[in-house]
mmCIF file of the N, C-alpha and C atoms, coordinates in Angstrom:
data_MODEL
# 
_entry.id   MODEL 
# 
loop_
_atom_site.group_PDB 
_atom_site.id 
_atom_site.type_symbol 
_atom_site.label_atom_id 
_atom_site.label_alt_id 
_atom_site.label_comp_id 
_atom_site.label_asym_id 
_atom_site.label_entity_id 
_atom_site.label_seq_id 
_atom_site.pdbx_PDB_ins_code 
_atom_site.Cartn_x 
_atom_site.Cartn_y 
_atom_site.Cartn_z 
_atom_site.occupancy 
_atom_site.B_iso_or_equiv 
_atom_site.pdbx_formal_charge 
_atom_site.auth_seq_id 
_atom_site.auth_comp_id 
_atom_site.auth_asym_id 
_atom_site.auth_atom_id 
_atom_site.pdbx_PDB_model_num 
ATOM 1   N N  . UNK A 1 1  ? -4.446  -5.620  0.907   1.00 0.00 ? 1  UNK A N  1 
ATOM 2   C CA . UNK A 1 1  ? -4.605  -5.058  2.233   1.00 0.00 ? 1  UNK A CA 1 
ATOM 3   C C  . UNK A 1 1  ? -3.223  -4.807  2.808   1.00 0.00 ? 1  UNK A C  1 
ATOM 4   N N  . UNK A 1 2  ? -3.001  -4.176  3.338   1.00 0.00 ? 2  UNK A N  1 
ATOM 5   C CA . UNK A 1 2  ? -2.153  -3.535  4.140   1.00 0.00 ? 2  UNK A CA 1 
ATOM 6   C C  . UNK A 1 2  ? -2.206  -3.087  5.392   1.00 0.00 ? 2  UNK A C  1 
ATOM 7   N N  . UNK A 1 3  ? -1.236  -2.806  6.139   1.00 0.00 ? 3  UNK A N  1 
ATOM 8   C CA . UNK A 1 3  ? -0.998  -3.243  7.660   1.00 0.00 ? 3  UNK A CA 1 
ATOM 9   C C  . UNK A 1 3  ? -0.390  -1.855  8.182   1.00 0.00 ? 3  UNK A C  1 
ATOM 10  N N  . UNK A 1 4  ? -0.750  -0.795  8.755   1.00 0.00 ? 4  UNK A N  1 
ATOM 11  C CA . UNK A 1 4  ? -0.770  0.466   9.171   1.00 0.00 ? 4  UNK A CA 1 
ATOM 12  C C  . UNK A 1 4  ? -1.002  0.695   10.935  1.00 0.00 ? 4  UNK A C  1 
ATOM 13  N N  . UNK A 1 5  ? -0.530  1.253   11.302  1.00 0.00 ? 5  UNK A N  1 
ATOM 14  C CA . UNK A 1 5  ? 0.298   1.455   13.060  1.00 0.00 ? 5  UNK A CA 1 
ATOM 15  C C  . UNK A 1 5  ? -0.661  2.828   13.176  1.00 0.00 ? 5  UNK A C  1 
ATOM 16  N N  . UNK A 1 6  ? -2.422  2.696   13.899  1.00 0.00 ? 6  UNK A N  1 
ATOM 17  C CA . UNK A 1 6  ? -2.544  3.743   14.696  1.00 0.00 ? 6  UNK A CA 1 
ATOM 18  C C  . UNK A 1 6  ? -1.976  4.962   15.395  1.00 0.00 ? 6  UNK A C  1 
ATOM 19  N N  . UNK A 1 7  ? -1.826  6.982   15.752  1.00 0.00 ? 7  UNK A N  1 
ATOM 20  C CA . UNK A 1 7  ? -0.861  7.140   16.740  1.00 0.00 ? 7  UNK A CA 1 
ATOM 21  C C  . UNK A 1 7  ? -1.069  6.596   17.814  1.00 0.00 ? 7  UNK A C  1 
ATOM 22  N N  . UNK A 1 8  ? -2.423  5.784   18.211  1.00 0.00 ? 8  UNK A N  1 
ATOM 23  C CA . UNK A 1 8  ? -2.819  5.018   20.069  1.00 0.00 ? 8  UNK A CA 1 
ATOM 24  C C  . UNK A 1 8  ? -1.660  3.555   19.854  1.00 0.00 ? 8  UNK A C  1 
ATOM 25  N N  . UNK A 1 9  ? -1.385  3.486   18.470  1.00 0.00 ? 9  UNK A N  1 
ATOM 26  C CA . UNK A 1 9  ? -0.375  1.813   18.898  1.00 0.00 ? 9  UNK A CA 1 
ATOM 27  C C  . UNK A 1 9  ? -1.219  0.789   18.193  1.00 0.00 ? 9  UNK A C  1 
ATOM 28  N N  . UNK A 1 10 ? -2.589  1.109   18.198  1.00 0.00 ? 10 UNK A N  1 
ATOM 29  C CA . UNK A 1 10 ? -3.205  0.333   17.789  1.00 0.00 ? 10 UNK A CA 1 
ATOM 30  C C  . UNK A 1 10 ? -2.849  -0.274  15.802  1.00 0.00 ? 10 UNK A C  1 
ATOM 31  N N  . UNK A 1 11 ? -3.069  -1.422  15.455  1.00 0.00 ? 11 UNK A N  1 
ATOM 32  C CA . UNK A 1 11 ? -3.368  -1.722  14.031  1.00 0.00 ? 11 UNK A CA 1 
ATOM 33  C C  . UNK A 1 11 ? -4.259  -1.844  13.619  1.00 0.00 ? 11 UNK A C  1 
ATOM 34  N N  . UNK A 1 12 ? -4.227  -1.665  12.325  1.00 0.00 ? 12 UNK A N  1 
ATOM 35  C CA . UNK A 1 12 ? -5.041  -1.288  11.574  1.00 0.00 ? 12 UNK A CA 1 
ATOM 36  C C  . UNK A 1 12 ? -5.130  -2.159  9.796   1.00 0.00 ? 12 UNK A C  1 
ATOM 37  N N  . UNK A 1 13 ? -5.896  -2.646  9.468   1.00 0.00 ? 13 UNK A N  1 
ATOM 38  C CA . UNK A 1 13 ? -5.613  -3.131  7.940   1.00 0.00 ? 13 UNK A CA 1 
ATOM 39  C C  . UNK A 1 13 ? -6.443  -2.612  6.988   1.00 0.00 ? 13 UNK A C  1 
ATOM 40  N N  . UNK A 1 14 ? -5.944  -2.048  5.991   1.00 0.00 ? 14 UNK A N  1 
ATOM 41  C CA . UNK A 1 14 ? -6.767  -1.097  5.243   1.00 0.00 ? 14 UNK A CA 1 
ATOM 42  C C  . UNK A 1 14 ? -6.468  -1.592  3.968   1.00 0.00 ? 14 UNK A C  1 
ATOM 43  N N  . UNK A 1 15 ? -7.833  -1.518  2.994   1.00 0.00 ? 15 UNK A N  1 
ATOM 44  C CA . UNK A 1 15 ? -7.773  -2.094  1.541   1.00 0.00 ? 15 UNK A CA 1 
ATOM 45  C C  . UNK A 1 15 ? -6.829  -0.773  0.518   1.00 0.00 ? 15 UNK A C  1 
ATOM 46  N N  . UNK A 1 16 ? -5.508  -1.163  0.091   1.00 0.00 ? 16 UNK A N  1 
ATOM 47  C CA . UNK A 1 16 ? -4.504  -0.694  -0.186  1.00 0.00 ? 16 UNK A CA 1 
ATOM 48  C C  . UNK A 1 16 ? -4.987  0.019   -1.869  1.00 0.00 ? 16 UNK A C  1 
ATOM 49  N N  . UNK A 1 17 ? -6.041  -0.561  -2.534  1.00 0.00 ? 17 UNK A N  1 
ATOM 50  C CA . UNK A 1 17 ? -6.626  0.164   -3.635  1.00 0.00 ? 17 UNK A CA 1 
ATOM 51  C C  . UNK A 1 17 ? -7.348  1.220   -3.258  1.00 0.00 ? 17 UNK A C  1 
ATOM 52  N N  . UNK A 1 18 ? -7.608  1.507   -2.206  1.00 0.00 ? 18 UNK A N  1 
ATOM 53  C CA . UNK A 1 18 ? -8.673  2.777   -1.776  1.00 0.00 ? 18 UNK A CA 1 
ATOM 54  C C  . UNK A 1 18 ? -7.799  3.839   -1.301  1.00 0.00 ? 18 UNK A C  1 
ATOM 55  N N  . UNK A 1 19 ? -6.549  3.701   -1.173  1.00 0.00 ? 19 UNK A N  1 
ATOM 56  C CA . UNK A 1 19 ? -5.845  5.082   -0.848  1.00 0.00 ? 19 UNK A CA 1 
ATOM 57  C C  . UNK A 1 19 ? -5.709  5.671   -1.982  1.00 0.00 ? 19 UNK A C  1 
ATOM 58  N N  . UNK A 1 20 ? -6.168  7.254   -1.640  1.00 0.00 ? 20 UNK A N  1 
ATOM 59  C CA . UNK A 1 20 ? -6.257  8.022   -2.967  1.00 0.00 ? 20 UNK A CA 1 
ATOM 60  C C  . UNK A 1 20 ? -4.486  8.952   -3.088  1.00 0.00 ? 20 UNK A C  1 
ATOM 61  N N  . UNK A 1 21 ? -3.957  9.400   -1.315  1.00 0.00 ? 21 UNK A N  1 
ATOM 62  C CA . UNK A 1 21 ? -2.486  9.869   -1.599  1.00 0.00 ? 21 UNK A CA 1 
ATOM 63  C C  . UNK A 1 21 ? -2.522  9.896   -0.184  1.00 0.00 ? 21 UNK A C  1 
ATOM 64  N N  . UNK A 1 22 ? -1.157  10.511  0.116   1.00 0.00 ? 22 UNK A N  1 
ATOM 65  C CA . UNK A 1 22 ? -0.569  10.080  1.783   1.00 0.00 ? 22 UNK A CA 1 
ATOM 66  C C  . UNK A 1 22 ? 0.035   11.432  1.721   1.00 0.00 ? 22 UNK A C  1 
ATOM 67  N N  . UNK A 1 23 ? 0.088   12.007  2.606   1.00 0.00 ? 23 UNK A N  1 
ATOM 68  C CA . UNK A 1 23 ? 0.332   13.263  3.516   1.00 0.00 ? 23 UNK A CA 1 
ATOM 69  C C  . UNK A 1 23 ? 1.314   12.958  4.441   1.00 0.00 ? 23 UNK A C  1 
ATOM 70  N N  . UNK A 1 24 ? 2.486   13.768  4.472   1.00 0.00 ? 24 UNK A N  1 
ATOM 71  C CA . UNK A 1 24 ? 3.057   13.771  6.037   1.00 0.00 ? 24 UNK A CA 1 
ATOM 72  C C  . UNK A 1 24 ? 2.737   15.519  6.210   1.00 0.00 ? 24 UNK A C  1 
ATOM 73  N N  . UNK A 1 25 ? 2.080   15.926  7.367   1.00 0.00 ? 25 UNK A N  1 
ATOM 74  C CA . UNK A 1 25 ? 2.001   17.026  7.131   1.00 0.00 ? 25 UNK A CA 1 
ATOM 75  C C  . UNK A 1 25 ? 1.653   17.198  9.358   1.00 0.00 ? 25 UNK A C  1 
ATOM 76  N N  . UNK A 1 26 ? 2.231   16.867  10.182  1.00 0.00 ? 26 UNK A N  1 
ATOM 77  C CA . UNK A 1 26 ? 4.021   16.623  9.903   1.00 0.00 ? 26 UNK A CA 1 
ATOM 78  C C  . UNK A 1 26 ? 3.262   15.065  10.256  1.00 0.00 ? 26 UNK A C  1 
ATOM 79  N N  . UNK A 1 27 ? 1.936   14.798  10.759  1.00 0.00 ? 27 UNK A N  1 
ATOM 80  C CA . UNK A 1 27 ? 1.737   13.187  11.069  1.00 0.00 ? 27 UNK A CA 1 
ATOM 81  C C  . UNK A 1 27 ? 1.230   12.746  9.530   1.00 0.00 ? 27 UNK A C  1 
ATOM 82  N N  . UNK A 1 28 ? 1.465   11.615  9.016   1.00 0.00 ? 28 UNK A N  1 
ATOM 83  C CA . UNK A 1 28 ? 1.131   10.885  8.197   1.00 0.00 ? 28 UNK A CA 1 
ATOM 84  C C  . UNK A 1 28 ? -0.383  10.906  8.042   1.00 0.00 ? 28 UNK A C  1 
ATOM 85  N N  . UNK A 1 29 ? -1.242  10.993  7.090   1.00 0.00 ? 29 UNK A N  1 
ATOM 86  C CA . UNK A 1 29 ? -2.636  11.079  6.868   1.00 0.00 ? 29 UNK A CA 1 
ATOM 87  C C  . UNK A 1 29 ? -2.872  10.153  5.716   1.00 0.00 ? 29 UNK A C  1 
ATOM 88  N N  . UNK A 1 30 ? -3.542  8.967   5.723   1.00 0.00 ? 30 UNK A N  1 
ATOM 89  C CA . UNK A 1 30 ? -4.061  8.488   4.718   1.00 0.00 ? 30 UNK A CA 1 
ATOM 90  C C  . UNK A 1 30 ? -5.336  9.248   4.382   1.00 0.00 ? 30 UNK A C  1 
ATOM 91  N N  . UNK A 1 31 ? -5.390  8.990   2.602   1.00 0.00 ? 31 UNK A N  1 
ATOM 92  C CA . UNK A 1 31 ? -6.820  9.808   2.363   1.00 0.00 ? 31 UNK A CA 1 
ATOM 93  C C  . UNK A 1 31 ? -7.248  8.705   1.421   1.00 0.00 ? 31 UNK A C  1 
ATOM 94  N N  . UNK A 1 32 ? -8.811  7.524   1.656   1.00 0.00 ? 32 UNK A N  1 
ATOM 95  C CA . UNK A 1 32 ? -9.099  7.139   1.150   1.00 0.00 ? 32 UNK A CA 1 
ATOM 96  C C  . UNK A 1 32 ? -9.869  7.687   0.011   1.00 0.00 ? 32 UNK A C  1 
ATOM 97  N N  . UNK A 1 33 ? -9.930  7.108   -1.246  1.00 0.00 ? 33 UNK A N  1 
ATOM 98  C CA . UNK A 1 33 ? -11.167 7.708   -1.848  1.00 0.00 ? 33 UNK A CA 1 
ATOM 99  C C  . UNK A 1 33 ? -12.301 7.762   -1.426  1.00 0.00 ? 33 UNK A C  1 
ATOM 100 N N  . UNK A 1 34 ? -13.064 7.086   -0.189  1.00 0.00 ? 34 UNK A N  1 
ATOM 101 C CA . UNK A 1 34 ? -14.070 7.124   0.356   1.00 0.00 ? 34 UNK A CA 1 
ATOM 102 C C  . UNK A 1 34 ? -14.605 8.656   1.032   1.00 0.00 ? 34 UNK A C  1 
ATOM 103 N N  . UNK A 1 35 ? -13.161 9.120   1.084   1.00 0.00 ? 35 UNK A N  1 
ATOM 104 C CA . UNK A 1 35 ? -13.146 10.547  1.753   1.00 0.00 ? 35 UNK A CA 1 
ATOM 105 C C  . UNK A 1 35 ? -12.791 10.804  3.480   1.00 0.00 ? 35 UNK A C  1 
ATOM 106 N N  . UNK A 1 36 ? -12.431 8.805   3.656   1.00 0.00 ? 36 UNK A N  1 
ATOM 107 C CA . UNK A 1 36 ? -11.950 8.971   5.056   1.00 0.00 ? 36 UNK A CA 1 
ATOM 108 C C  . UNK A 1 36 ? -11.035 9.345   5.178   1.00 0.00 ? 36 UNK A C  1 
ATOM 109 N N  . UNK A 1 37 ? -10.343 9.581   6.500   1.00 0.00 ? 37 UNK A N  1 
ATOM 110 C CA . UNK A 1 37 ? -8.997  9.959   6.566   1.00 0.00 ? 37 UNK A CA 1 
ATOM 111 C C  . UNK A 1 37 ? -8.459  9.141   7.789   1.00 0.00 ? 37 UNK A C  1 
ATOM 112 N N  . UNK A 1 38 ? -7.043  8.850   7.103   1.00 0.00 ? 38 UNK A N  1 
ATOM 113 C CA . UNK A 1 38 ? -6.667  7.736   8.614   1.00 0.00 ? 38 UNK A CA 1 
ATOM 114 C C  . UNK A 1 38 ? -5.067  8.549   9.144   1.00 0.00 ? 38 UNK A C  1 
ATOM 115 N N  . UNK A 1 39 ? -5.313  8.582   10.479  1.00 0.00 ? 39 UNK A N  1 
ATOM 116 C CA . UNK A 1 39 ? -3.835  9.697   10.969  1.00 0.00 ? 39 UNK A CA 1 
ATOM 117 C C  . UNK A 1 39 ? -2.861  8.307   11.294  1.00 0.00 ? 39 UNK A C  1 
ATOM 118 N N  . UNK A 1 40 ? -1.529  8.134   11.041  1.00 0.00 ? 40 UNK A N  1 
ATOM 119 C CA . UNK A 1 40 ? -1.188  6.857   11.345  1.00 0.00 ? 40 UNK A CA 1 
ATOM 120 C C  . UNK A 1 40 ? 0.550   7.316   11.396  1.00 0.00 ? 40 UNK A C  1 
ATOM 121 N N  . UNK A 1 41 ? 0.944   6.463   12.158  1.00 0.00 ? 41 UNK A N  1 
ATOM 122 C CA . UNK A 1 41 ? 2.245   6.469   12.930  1.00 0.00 ? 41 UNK A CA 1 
ATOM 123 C C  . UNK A 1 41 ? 3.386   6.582   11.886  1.00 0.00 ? 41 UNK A C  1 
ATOM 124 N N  . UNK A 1 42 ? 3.049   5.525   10.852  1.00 0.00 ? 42 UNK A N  1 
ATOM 125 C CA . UNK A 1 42 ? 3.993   5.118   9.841   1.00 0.00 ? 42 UNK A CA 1 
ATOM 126 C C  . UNK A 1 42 ? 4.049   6.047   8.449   1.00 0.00 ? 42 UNK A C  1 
ATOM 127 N N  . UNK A 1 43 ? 5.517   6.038   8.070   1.00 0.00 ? 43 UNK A N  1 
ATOM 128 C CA . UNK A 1 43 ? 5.925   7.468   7.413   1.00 0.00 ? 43 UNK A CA 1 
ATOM 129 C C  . UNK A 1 43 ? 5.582   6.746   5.862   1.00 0.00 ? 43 UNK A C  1 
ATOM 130 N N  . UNK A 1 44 ? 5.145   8.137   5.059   1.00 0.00 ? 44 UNK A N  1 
ATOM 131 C CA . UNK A 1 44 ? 4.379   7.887   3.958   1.00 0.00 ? 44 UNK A CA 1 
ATOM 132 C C  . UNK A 1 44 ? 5.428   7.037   2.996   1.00 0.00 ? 44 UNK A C  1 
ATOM 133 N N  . UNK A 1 45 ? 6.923   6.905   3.143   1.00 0.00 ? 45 UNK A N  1 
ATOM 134 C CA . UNK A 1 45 ? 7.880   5.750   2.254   1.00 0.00 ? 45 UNK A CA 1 
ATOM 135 C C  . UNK A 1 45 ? 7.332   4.133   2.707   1.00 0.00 ? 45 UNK A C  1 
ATOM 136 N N  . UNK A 1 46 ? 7.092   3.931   4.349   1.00 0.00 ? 46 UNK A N  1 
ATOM 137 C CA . UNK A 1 46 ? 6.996   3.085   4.610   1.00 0.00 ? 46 UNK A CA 1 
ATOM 138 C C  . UNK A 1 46 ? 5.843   2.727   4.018   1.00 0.00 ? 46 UNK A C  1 
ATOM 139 N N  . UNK A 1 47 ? 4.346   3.162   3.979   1.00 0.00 ? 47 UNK A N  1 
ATOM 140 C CA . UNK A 1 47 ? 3.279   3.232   3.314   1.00 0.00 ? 47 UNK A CA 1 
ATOM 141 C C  . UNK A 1 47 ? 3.688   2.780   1.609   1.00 0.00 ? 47 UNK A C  1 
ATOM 142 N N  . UNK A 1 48 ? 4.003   3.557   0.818   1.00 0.00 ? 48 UNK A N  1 
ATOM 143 C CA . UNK A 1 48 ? 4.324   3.160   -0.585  1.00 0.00 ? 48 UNK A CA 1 
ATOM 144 C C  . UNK A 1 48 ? 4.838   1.772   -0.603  1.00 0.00 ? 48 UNK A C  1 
ATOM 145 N N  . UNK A 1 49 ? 5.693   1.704   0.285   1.00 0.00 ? 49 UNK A N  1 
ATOM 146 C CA . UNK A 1 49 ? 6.429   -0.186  0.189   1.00 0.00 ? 49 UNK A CA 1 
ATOM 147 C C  . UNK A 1 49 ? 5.442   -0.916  0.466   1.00 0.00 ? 49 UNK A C  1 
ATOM 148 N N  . UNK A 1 50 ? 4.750   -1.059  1.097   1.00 0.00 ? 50 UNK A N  1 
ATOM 149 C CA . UNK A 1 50 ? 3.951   -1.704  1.891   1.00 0.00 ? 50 UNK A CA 1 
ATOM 150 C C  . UNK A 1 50 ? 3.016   -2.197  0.460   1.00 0.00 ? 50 UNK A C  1 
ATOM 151 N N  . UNK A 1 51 ? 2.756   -0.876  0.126   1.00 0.00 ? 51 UNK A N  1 
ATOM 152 C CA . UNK A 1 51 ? 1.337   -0.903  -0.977  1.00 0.00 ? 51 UNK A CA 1 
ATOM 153 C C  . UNK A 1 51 ? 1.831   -1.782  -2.399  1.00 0.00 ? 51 UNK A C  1 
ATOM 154 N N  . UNK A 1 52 ? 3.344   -1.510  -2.640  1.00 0.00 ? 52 UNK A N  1 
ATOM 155 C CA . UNK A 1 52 ? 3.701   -2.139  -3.649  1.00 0.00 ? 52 UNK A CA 1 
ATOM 156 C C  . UNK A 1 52 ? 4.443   -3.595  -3.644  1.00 0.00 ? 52 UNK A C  1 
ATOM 157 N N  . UNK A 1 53 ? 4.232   -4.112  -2.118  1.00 0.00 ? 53 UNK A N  1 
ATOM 158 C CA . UNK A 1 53 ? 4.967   -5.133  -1.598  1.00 0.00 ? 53 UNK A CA 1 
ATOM 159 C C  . UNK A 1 53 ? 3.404   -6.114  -1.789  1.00 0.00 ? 53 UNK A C  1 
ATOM 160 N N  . UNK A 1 54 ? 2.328   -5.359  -1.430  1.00 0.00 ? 54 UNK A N  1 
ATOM 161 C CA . UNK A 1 54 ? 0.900   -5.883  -1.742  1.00 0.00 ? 54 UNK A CA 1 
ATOM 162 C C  . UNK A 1 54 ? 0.379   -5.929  -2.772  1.00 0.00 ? 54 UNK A C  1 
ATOM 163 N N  . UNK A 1 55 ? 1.349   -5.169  -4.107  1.00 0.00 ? 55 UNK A N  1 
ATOM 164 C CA . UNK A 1 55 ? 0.632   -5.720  -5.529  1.00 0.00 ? 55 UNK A CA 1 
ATOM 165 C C  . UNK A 1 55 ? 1.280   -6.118  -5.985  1.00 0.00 ? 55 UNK A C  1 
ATOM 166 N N  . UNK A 1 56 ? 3.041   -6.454  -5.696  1.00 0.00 ? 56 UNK A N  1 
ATOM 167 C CA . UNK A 1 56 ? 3.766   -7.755  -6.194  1.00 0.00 ? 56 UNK A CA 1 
ATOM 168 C C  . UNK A 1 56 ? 3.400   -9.032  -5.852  1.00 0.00 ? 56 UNK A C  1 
ATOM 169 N N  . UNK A 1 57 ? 2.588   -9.250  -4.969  1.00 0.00 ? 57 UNK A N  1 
ATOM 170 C CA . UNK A 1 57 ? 2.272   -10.397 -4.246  1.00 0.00 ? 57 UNK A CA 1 
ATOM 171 C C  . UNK A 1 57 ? 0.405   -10.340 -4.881  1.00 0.00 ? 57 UNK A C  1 
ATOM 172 N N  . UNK A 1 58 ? -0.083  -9.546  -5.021  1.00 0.00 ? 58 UNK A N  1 
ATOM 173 C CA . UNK A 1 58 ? -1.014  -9.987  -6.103  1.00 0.00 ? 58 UNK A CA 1 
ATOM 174 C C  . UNK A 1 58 ? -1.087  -10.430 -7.143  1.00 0.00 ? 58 UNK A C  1 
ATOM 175 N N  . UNK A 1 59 ? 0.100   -9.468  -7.618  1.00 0.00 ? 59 UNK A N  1 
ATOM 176 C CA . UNK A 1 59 ? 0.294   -10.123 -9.272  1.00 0.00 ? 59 UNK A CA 1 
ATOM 177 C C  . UNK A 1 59 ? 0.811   -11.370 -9.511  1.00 0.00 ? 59 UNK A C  1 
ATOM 178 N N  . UNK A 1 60 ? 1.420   -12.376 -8.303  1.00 0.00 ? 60 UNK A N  1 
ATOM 179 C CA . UNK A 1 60 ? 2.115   -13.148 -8.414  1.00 0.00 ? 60 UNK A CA 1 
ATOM 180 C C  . UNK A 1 60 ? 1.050   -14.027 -8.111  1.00 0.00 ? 60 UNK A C  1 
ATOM 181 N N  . UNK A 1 61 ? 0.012   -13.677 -7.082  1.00 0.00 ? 61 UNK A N  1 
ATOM 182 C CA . UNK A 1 61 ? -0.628  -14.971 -6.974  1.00 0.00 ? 61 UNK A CA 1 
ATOM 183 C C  . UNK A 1 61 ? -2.060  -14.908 -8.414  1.00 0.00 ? 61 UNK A C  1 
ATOM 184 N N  . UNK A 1 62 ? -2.052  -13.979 -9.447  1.00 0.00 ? 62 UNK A N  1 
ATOM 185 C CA . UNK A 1 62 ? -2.855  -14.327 -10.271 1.00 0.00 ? 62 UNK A CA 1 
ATOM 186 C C  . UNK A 1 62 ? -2.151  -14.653 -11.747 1.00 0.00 ? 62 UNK A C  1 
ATOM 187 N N  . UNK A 1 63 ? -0.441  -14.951 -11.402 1.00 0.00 ? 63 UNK A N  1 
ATOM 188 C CA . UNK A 1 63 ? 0.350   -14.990 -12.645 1.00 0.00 ? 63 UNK A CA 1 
ATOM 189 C C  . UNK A 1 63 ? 0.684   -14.156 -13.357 1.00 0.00 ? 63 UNK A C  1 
ATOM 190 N N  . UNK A 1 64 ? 0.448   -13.214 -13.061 1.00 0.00 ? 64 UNK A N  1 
ATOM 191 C CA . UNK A 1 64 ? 0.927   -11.905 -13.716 1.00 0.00 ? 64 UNK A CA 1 
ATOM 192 C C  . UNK A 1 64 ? 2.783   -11.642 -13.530 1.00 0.00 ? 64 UNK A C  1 
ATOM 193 N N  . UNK A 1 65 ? 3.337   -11.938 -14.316 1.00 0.00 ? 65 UNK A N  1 
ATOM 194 C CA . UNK A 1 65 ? 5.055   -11.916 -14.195 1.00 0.00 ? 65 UNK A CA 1 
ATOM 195 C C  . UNK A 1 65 ? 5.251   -10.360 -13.950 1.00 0.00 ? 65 UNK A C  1 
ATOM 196 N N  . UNK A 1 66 ? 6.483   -10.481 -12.871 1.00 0.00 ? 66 UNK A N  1 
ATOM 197 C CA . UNK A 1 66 ? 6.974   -8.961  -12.457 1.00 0.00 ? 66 UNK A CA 1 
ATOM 198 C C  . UNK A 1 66 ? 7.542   -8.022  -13.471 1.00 0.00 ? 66 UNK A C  1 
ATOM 199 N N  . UNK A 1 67 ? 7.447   -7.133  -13.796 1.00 0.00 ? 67 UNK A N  1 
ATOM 200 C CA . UNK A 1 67 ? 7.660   -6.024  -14.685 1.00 0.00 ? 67 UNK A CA 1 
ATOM 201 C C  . UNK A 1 67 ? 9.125   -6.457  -15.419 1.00 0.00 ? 67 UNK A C  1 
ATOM 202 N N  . UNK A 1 68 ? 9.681   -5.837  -16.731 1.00 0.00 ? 68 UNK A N  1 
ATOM 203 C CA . UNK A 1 68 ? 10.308  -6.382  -16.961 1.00 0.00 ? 68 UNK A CA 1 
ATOM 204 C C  . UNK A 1 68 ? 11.212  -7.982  -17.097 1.00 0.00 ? 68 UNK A C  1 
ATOM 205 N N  . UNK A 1 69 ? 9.999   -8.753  -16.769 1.00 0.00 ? 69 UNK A N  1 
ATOM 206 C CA . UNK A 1 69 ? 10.030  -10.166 -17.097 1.00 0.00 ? 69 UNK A CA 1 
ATOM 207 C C  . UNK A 1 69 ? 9.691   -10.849 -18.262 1.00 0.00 ? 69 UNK A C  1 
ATOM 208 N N  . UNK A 1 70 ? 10.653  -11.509 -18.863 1.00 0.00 ? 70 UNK A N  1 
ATOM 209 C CA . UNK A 1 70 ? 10.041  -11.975 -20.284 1.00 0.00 ? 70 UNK A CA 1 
ATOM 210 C C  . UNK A 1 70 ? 10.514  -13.299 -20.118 1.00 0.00 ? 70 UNK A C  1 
ATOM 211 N N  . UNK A 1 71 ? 9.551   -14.166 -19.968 1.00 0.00 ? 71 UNK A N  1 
ATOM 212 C CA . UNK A 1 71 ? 9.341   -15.670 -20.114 1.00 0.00 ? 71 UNK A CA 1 
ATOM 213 C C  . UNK A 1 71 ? 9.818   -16.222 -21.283 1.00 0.00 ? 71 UNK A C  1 
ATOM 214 N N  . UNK A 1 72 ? 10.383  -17.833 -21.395 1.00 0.00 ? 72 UNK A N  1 
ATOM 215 C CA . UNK A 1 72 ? 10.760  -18.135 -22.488 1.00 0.00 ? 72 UNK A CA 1 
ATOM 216 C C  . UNK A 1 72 ? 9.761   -18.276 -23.818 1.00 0.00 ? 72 UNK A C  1 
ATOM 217 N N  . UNK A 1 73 ? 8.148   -18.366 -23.221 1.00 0.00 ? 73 UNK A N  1 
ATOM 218 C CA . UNK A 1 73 ? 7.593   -18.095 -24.283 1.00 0.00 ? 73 UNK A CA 1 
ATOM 219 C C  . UNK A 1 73 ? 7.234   -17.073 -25.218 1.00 0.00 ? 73 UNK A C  1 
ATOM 220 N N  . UNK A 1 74 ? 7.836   -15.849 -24.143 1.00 0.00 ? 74 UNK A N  1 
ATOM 221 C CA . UNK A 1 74 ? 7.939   -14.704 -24.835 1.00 0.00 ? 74 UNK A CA 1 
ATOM 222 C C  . UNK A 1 74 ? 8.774   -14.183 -25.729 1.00 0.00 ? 74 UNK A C  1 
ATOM 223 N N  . UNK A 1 75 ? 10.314  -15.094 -25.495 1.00 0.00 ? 75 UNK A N  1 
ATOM 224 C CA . UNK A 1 75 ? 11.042  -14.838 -26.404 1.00 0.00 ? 75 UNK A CA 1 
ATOM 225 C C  . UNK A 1 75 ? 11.314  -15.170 -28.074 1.00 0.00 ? 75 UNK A C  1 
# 
């Protein structure tokens, strides 16, 4: 999940696997695969971090080692 800035100010938390791509066109548009669409304050770089700041922190809490990580049992 992820944490996204309404244009009213308001927040918003949206399940970060359901965005299908992000638009700045010139306001930011999330497009879920659901086919919703969310208009939101925050610029589509800030969006990508966000999303990949939320699956480093998944992968970490199910043990999944960060990319290019090789454990000593791997060696």
């Amino acid at each position: 999940m992820i944490k996204v800035t309404r244009l009213n100010d308001t927040e918003l938390v949206i399940n970060a696997d359901l965005i299908e791509f992000v638009e700045a066109i010139p306001d930011t548009i999330i497009s879920l695969i659901t086919g919703k669409k969310i208009m939101v304050r925050n610029t589509p770089d800030e969006i990508i971090e966000r999303v990949a700041a939320f699956k480093r922190m998944s992968a970490r809490r199910a043990g999944i080692p960060a990319a290019g990580h090789i454990s000593e049992s791997d060696s």
